[in-house]
N, C-alpha and C positions, 0 to 999 in steps of 0.2 A: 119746542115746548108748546103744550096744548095750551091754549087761548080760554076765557069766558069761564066757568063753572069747572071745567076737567082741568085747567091751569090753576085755577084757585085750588080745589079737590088734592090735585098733585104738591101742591108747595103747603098745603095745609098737615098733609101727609107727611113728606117728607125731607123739608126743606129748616135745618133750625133753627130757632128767631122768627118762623114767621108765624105762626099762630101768635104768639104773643103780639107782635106788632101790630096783625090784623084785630088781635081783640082790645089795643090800648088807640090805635084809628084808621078803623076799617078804609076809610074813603083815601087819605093819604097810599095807605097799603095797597091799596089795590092800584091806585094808576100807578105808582111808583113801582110796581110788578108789569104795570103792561097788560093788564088783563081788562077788557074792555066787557062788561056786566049790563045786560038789558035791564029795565026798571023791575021787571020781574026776576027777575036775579038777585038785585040787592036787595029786593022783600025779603026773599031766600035766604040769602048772607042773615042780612038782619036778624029775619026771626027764628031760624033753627039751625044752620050750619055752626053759625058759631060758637052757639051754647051745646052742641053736642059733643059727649066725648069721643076719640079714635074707635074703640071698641062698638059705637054705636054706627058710627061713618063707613069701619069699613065694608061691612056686610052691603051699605046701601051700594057704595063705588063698586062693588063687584060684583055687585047685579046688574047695576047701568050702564058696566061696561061688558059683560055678557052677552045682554041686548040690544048691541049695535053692531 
């Protein structure tokens, strides 16, 4: 399983029960996944991952994973 941003990305996606979890406690949710988020990350989480909807998400994940 991908780590950091692409492991979040991917259980956000596609894993059920966890967006809810992450958006009822992010900080819980995420160690408890194992995903380890640099302070610029959880800005990230914080201010626009997780008020976006999938429709909006996925165009971005599969441009960023395009260019890699």
């Amino acid at each position: 399983m991908a780590g950091g941003v692409d492991g979040l990305v991917d259980r956000w996606l596609n894993e059920p029960g966890f967006r809810e979890r992450l958006l009822d406690d992010p900080d819980k949710t995420v160690r408890a996944a194992g995903i380890k988020l640099s302070a610029d990350e959880w800005a990230s989480l914080r201010s626009t991952l997780v008020s976006m909807a999938d429709e909006e998400l996925r165009p971005r994940v599969s441009k960023r994973l395009a260019s890699n």
